[in-house]
N, C-alpha and C positions, 0 to 999 in steps of 0.2 A: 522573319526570325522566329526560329521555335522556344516556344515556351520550356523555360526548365520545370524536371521534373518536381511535382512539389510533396511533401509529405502530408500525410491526413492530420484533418483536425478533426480532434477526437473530443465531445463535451458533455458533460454530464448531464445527467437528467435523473433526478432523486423525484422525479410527478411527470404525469402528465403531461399539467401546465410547461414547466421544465423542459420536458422534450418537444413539446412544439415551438417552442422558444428557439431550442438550438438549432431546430434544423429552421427554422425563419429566418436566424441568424447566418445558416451559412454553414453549419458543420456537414462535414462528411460522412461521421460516423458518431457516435453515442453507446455511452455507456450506462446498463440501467442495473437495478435489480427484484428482485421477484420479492416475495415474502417467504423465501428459503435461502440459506447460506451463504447471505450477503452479507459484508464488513459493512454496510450503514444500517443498520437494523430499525434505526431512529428515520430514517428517511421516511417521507411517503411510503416511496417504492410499488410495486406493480403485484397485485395478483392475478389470476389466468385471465381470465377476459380481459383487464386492462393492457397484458403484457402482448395478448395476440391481438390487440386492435395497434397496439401502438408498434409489432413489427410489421401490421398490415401498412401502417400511415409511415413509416420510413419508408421499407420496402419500393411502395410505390412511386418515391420519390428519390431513389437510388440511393436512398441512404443507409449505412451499415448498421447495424445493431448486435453489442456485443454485452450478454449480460455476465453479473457478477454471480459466481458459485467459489468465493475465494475468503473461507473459510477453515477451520479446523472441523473436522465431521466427527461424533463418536460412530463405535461399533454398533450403536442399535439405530444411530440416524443413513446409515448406509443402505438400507433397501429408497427408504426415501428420495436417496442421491437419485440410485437407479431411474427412478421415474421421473423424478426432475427433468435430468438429462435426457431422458427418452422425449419428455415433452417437450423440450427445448430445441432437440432434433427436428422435431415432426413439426415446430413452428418456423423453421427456417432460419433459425437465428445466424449469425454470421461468426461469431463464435464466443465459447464459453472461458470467462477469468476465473484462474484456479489457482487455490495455496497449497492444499490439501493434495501429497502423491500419492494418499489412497482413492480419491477422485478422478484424477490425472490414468490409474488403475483400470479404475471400472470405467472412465471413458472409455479408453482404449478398447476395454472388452465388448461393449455395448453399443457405441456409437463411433466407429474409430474413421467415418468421416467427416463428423464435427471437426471442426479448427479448436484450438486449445493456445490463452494466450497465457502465461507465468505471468501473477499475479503480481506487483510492487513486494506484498506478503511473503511471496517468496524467497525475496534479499539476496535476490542477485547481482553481482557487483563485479564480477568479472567474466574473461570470456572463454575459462572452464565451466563459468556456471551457465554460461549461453549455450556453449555448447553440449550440456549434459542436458539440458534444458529438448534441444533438438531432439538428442537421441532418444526421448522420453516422446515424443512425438508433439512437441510442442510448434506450434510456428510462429510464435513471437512473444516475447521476452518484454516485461514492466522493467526497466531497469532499475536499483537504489537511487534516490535522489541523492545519492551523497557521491554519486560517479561524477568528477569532474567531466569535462566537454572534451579533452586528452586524451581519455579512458572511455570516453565513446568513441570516437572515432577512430580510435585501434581497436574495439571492442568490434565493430561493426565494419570494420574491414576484412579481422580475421572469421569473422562469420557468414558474410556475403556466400560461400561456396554450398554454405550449408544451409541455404536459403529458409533462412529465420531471420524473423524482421525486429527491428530496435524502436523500444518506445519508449520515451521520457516524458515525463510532468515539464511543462512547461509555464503554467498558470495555480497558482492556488497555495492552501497552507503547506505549512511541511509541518513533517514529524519533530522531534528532536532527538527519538529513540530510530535507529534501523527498523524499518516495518518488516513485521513476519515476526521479532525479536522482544516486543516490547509486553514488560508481563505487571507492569505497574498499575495498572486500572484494575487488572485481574485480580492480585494478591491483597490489594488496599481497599480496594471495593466491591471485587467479585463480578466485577463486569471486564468482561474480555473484549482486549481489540480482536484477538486472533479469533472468538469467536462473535464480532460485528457490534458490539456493544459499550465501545470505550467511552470511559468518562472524562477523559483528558484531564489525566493530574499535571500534565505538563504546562496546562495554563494555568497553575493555582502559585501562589507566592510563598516562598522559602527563603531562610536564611542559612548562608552559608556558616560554618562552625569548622573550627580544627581543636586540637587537644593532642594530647600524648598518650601515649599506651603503657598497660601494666603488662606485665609479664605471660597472660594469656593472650594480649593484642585488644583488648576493651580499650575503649577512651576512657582520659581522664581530666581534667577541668577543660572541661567544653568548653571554650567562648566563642561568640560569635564573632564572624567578620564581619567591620561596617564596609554598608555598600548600599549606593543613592539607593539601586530601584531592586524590586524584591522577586520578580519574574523570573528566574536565574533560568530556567528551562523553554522559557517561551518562545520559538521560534519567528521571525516576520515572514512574511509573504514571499513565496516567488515570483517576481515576473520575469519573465525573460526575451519581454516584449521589446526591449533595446537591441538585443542580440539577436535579432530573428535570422537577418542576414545571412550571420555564421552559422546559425544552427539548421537552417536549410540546407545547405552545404554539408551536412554532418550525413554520415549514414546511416539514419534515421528513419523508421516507415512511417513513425505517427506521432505528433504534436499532442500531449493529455492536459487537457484542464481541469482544475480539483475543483471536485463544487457539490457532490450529489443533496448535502445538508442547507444547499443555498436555493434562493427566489426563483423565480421565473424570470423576473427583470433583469438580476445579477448575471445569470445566463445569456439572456439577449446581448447584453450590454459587455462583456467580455467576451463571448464568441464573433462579434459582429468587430469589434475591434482587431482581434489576431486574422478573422477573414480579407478584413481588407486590409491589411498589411501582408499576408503572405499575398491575395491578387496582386497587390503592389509590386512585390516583390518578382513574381511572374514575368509582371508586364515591366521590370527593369526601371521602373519610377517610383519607388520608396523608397523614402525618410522616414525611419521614429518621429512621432509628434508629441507635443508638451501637450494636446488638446487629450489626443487619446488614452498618453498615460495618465492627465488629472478623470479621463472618465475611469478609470481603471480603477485609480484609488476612490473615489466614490462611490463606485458600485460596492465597493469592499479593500482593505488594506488593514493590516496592522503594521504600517510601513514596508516596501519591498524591500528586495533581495537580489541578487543575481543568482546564491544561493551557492553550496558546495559547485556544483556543476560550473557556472562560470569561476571559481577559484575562492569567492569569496569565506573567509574565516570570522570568527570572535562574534565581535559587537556588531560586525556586518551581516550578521544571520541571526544571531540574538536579539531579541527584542525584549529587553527586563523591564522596560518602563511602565506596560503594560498590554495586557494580553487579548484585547480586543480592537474593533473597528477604530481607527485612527480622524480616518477623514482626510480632508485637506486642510492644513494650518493656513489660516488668512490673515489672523493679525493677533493685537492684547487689546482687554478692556484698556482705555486712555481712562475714563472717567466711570462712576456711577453716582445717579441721582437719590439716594434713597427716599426725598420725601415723591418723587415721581416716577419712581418705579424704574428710572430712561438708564441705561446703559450708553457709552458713545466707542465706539470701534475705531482702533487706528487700523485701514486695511493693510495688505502687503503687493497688493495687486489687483487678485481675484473680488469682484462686487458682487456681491450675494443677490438674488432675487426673491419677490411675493412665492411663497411655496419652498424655496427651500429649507433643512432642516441645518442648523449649527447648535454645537456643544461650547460650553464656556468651563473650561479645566479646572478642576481643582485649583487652588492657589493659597496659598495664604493660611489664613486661619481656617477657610474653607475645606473640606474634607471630601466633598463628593462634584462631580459633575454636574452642568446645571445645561440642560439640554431643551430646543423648541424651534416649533415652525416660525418663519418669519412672516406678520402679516402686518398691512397696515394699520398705522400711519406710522412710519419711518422716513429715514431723510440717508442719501447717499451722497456727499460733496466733498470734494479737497481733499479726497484719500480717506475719508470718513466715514462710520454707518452710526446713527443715530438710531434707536431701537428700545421700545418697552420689555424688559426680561422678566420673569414667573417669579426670577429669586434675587433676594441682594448677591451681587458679583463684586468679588477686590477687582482694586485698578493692578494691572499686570497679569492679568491671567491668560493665559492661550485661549485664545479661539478656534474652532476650526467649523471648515463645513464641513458635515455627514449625509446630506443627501442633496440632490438640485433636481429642481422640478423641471429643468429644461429635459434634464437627461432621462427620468422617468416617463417624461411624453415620448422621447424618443424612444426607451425599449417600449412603450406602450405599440408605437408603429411597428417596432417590427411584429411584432406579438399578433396584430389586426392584419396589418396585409397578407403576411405571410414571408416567403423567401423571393428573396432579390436573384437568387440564381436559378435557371430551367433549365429542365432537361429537353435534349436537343430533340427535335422530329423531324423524321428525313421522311416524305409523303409522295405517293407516283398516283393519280387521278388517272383511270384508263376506262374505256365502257368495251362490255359485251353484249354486242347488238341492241347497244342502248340502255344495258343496266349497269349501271356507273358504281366503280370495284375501286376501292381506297386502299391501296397496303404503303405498310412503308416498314423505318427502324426506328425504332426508341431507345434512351439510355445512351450512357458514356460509353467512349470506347473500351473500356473494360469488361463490361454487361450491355450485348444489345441485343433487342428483341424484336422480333417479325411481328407484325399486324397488319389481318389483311379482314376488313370487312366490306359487304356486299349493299350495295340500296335496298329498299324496299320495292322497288318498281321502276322499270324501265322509263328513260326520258323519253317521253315523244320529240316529233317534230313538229318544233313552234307553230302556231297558227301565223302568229304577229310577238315583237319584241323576243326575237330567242335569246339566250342565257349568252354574254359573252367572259369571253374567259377570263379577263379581267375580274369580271365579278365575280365569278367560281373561285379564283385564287383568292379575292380580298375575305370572303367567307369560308374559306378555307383556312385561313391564316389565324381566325379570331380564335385566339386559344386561352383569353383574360378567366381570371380567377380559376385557371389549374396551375399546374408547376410545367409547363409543357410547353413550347416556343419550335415554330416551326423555323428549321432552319434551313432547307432546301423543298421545293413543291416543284416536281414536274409534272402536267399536265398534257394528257395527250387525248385532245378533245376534236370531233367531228366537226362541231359548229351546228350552229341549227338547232337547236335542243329546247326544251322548257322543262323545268321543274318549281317546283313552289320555293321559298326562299327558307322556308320550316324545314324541309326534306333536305336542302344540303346541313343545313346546320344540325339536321339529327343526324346526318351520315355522318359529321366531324364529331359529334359528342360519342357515339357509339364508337367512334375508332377512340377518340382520346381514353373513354372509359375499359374498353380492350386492353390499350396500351397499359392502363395504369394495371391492370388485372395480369396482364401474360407478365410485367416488369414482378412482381409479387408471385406468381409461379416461378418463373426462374429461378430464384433465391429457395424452393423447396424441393426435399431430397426426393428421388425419383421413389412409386410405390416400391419397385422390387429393394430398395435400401430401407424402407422403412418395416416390410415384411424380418427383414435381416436382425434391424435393431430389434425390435419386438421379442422375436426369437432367441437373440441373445440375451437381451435384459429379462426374462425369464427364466433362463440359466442361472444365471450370476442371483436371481432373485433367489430362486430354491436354494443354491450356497449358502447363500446372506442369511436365511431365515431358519435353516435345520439345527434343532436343538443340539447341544453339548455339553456335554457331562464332564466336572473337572474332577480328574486325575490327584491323587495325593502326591505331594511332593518328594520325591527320591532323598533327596539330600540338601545338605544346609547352603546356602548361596552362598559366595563368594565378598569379602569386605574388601572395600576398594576406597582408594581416595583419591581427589583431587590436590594437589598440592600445587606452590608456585614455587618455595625456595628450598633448599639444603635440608634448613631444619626443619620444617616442616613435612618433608622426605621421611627425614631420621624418625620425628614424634609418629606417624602414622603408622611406618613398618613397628614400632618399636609397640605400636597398641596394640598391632595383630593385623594390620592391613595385608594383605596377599595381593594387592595389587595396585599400583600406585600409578593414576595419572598425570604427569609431571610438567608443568606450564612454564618454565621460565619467560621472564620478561625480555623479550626480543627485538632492540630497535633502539632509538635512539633516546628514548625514555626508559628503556630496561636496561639491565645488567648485561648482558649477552649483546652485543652491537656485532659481533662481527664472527664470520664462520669458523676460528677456531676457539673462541670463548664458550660458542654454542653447542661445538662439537663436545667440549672438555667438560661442560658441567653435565652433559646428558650422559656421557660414559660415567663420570663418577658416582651421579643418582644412581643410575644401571648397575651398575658395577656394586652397590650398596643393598641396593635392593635384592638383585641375583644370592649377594653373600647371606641373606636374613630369608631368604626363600620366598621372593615378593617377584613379583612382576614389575617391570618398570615399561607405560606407552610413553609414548613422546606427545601431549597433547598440546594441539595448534589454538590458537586464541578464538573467540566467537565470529571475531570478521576480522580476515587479514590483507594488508594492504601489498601495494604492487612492493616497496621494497622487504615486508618481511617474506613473501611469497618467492622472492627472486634470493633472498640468502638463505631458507630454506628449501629449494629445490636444488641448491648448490651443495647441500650438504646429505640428499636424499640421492644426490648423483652421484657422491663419490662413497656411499653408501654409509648406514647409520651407526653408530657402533653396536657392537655383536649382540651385547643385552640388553641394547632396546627392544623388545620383542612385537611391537607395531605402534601404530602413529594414529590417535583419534583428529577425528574432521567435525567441526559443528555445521558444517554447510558442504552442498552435493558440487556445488564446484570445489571448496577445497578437497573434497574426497577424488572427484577426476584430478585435479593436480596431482595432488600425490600418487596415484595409479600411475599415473602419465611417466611421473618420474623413477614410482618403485614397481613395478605392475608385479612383486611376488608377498610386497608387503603385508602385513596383516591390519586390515583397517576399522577400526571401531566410531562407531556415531556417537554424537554427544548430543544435546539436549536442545540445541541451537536448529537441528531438523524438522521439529514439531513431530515427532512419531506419533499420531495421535489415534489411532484402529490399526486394525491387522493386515490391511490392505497396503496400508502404507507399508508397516512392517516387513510383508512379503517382495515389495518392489527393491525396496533398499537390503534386500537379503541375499542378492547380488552381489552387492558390494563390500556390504559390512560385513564382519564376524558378530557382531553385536551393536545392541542401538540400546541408547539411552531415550525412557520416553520420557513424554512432554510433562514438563509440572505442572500443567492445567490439568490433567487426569483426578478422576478421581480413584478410590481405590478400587471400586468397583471395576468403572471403568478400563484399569490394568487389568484386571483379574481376567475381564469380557476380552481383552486385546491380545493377550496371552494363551488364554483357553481357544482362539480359533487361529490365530499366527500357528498353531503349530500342528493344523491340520492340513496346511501344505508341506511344498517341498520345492525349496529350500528355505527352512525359518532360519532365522538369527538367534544369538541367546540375549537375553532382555534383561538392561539394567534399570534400577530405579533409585531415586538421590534422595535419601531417604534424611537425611540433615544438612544443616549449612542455612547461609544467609543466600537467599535465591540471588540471584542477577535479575533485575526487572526491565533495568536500560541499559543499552551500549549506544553510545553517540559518539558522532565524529569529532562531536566540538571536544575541545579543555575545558571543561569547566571553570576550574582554577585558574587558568591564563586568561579564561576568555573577562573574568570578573574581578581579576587582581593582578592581573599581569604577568610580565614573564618572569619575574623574580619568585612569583608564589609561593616556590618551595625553598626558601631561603628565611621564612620565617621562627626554623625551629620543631615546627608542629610535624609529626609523624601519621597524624590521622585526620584525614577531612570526611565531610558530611553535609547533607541539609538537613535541615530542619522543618517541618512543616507546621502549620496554621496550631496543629493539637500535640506541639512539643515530641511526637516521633521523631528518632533520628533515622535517617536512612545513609548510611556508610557513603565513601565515592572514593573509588581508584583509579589511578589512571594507568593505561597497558603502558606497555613498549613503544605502541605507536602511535601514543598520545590521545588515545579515546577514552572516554568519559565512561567509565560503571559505576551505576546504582546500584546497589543491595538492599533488599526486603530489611525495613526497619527492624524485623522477629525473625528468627533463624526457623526455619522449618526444622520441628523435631517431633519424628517419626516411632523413640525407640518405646515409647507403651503402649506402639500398637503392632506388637513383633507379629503375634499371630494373626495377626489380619494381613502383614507383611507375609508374611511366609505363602498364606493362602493366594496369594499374588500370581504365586511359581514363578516368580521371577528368579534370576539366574546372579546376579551383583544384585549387590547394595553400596549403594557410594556416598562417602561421607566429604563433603568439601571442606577442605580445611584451610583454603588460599586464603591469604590476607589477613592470617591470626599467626601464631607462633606455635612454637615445638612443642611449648606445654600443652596449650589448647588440644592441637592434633592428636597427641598420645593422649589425653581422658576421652577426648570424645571416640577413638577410635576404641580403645578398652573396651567404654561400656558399651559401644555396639556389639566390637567381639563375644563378649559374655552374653548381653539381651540374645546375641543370636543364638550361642553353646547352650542354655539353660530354656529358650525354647523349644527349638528341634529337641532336647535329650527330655522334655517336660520331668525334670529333675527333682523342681522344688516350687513354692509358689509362686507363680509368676505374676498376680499382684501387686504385690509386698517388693516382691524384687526389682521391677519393673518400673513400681515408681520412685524403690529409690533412685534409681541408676538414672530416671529422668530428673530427678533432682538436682544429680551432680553432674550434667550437662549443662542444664539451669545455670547453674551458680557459673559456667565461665561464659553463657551467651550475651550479647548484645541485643539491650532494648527485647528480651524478653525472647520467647519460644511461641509458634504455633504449629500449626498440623497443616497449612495451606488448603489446600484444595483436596486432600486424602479424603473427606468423610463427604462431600457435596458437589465439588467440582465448580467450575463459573458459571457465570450467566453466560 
């Protein structure tokens, strides 16, 4: 019976240690990163010599090696890129993870035989985005963790022709924001996920809050909602090591494990587990085991998941109770002794041993954790554990174990031995006139490689005792402590022979050590390709690096808004907006449910707009799901109404949808792209009429992105969101539903929020289609730095005015109009003016004004 095909297991390696772990354990492939433009910045991570020894040490062991360059780049870290990638090339790497399409860019131009896999970061989620994805020259695709297993499996059907490969997380934390998307560490901290630095506010504890709104859309008597546990953001674990069965079966290329921030042991110990479940699986003899999932959650858990992908929703992916390592729960304190220090454990099952680690829970009047090794003298009977604790513990507290020393010895094996699986050696032993000629094949059948070496000297003819064949295969075959197992030896021997028993065993070490060496060729681009890159990335460097001199601005830019409802339409035309990007709520959580509610309110905006001499886009939400995607392309089919004059996309497959369906439409980018250098700028200038860049930028920044964007052809015209409460998270969960139910909005309260640790509030909406937005507790405002604005030459200015009201819209949009009128015409003082007009934004924001990232940019 043949073996089904299985898909690669793919495992982190954030060290070294880490990587030789994985591939001990069994991985395929490995994903690492350099000390350039990796999302774990915080990891070990590889600089040059570490990273070329450690593609030398897979390589030779047929294993993949895919590093991370799956970052946001600026415009002056772009020569940089060049060389990275140039070096990355000439190491052989097997391919490069990318967020960045101005990377994605200069690959292309530099190295355009490198492999290129779309990053998670990228937030792709469906299979316009797979497919744009492709035509970009990518050949495999991180999918969203929030793709159910449905949405794969159509995802990767319809893609199979375009041979792009699909790869899912299967093991490890999850986000709670859409990756690629989340600007929360950024704005609160100054540490960027997008650019490898997150602090994960997502693990920190919040209270949830509703209140009412005044007539600019401010809250007003906060209170909080009570709610047990305070984690409201904190995601559990994926595993998805129940469902392997199914998801083998899925169209699939590669199995991912999260982990680059975790142990060597946690690696062993998690990749060694999913290995011999998918051989199991091969070999048509696996079961899920209760052993292998308690080593799962030991090695690490904050309780698993099946997670979006297997279906699950709410409290099944939430984990509020708290945001770290879980353990395995094994019983409660029964007793404590206080004058003897003794603690007595009612078990639930599992009996602890000498060396493992258990936690005792908070409880009670207790506040903190009470955590330790177990050593003797304790006593285990009648479902019992008897045991000295470090602290007084209440009777009823959780127990759990956090670590077992049985299972620590065992990743410590795999770590010493090495790997449990060799690569095959097919060997043919022949002589010419007695000098005895070893060739054979090495490597899987995907990668196999010739080796043929020569003896040192011809065999005589025995005096007495000649060499029989038996014995030449038996030393032939010893191939202990490499990764190398002989799988077939044909021998085609004279008879008669002598040679010393040293001399064959160097002729087998000198082939094995060949083999590992041609195996490690192979995987490197031929000279004439590497002449090629060189050549180019020289090119593309002179570009990157020739001064520019910025041009004085023509004329005053364009005000623009974002808007969600009617009145907020009417307030922004009515402040001087010229152009309105118009979001209605779309779905079963929005006002617009169905295509002619959708069709009707977008003509009447339009229709409003056009009369006041404004523009009206149709703007699509940050991430849209299969059914708002399917009633708007029904309504893009039977064409949009006449003054909608085009349709913004936050993401490069919603921009191929819509092509798909309008191909004369006029399409504008929004902020959800990451436009972050002019590289990007120029790729997406294809598509776009204009791009909204990233609010990570700084203003310099813009000014650098802008100033060389427009020394190609074809540029875009460049907007930039110059006020508003940022979006920091979008997630798939309800917040609301997922922490109060389905009734939630039944309360009364028109405005929710958290709260966090230092009394910020941070706003939270829910779309159409029930996903969760955060907004920046401080409204980014822009307008007392016009002339630093202006200097930009950007082309918009956009003001968001979604999820405030008519009044709000019209002041803020006013005093932009003016800030703008009075600096281009430099009329009057524009100190004095400048901060009053920020004043009287001031007085209607929420929680306060900043300037984000305009004067610094992130870490």
């Amino acid at each position: 019976m043949n073996r089904p095909a299985l898909p690669e297991l793919l495992a982190p390696a954030g060290s070294p240690e880490a990587l030789h772990a994985a591939v001990s354990a069994g991985a395929d492939a490995v994903y690492l990163g350099g000390r350039m433009f990796g999302a774990r910045r915080y990891a070990v991570n590889f600089d040059d010599e570490a990273l070329a020894r450690a593609v030398r040490f897979c390589h030779g062991r047929d294993v993949r090696v895919y590093v991370t360059a799956n970052t946001l780049v600026r415009d002056d870290e772009l020569p940089d890129v060049v060389e990275y990638l140039l070096r990355l090339y000439e190491l052989g790497v097997d391919a490069v993870l990318v967020q960045d399409t101005g990377v994605v860019s200069i690959a292309r131009d530099v190295v355009p035989d490198l492999p290129l896999h779309a990053s998670t970061q990228m937030t792709v989620y469906s299979a316009a985005g797979v497919l744009r994805a492709s035509e970009m020259g990518m050949s495999r695709v991180v999918l969203a963790r929030e793709c159910p297993i449905e949405e794969i499996e159509r995802i990767g059907t319809l893609c199979r022709e375009n041979a792009i490969g699909i790869e899912i997380f299967v093991h490890g934390a999850l986000c709670y924001c859409y990756s690629g998307q989340c600007l929360f560490s950024s704005l609160v901290g100054g540490r960027s996920g997008n650019r490898g630095t997150c602090a994960q506010p997502c693990r920190k504890p919040y209270s949830l809050v509703a209140g009412l709104t005044d007539a600019a859309g401010r809250p007003e008597n906060v209170q909080n909602i009570r709610l047990s546990d305070p984690y409201l953001l904190s995601t559990r674990d994926l595993a998805l090591y129940p469902y392997l069965a199914r998801i083998v079966r899925a169209p699939v290329a590669s199995l991912k494990i999260e982990g680059r921030m975790k142990s060597p042991e946690y690696v062993a110990v998690v990749v060694d587990v999913y290995r011999r479940a998918l051989d199991g699986i091969a070999d048509g003899t696996w079961t899920p085991s209760e052993d292998d999932m308690r080593n799962l959650a030991l090695a690490f858990n904050r309780s698993f998941t099946g997670g979006y992908l297997m279906g699950e929703r709410g409290l099944s992916v939430i984990g509020p109770e708290r945001p770290d390592n879980r353990g395995v729960a094994i019983g409660r304190i029964r007793e404590y002794d206080r004058r003897r220090g003794e603690a007595v454990i009612t078990l639930g099952g599992i009996v602890p041993e000498p060396g493992d680690g258990i936690v005792v829970h908070a409880w009670g009047k207790r506040r903190e954790d009470t955590g330790f090794v177990i050593k003797p003298p304790f006593f285990a009977r009648d479902g019992t554990l008897g045991l000295r604790v470090p602290q007084e513990v209440e009777p009823g507290s959780p127990v759990s174990l956090t670590s077992s020393a049985s299972l620590s010895q065992r990743a410590q094996r795999i770590l010493v031995q090495g790997s449990s699986r060799f690569l095959p050696v097919d060997m043919h032993l022949w002589f010419d006139e007695g000098l005895p000629v070893l060739e054979g094949v090495v490597g899987m059948t995907g990668r196999q490689t010739g080796v043929t070496v020569y003896g040192d000297r011809t065999w005589e003819p025995a005096r007495s005792s000649p060499l029989e064949e038996v014995q030449i295969r038996s030393l032939l075959k010893r191939t202990g402590g490499t990764q190398f197992r002989v799988r077939r030896l044909k021998i085609d021997y004279p008879g008669g022979l002598f040679a010393p028993v040293g001399e064959i065993n160097s002729l087998r070490r000198r082939f094995l050590q060949h083999a590992e060496e041609a195996l490690i060729a192979s995987f490197l681009p031929s000279s004439p390709a590497k002449v090629a890159a060189r050549s180019g990335s020289s090119a593309v460097l002179e570009t990157l690096r020739e001064k520019l001199r910025a041009e004085p601005r023509p004329s005053a830019p364009v005000l623009a808004a974002y808007a969600d409802t009617p009145e907020t339409v009417r307030g922004a035309v009515a402040g001087g907006c010229r152009r309105i990007y118009f979001e209605p709520l779309v779905g079963p959580c929005g006002t617009a449910g169905s295509e002619e509610a959708l069709v009707g309110i977008l003509d009447d905006m339009a229709v409003h707009c056009h009369d006041a001499g404004a523009e009206c886009i149709w703007k699509w939400p940050r991430i849209t799901g299969p059914g708002f995607r399917s009633l708007a392309t029904r309504v893009l089919d039977r064409s949009l109404p006449e003054a909608v004059v085009g349709v913004m996309a936050e993401g490069q497959g919603d921009g191929e949808t819509i092509l798909r369906h309008a191909p004369d439409i006029t399409l504008f980018g929004g902020a959800g792209l990451n436009v972050f250098n002019h590289r990007a700028a120029g790729c997406l200038a294809r598509r776009f009429r204009s791009l909204t860049l990233s609010q990570e930028l700084s203003g310099r920044g813009v000014g650098a992105l802008v100033l060389r964007a427009r020394t190609a052809s074809p540029y875009p015209a460049f907007e930039l969101i110059v006020h508003g409460a940022v979006e920091v998270m979008v997630a798939e969960d309800c917040l609301m539903r997922t922490h109060m139910g389905d009734s939630w909005a039944d309360g009364g309260a028109d405005w929710f929020g958290i709260r966090d640790s230092r009394d910020h509030l941070f706003p939270v909406y829910i779309d159409g289609e029930c996903r969760t937005h955060i907004l920046n507790a401080r409204e980014t405002c822009l307008i007392d730095v016009m002339p630093e604005l202006l200097s930009t030459a950007c082309d918009t200015f956009t003001v968001d005015v979604r999820h405030r009201t008519g009044v709000y819209a019209r002041t803020v949009s006013a005093a932009y109009r003016e800030a703008i009128g009075h600096t281009v015409d430099a009329s009057a003082d524009l100190t004095d003016l400048l901060a009053a007009l920020k004043k009287k934004v001031m007085a209607c924001a929420i929680g306060g004004i900043t300037a984000g990232h305009f004067h610094r940019g992130p870490g």
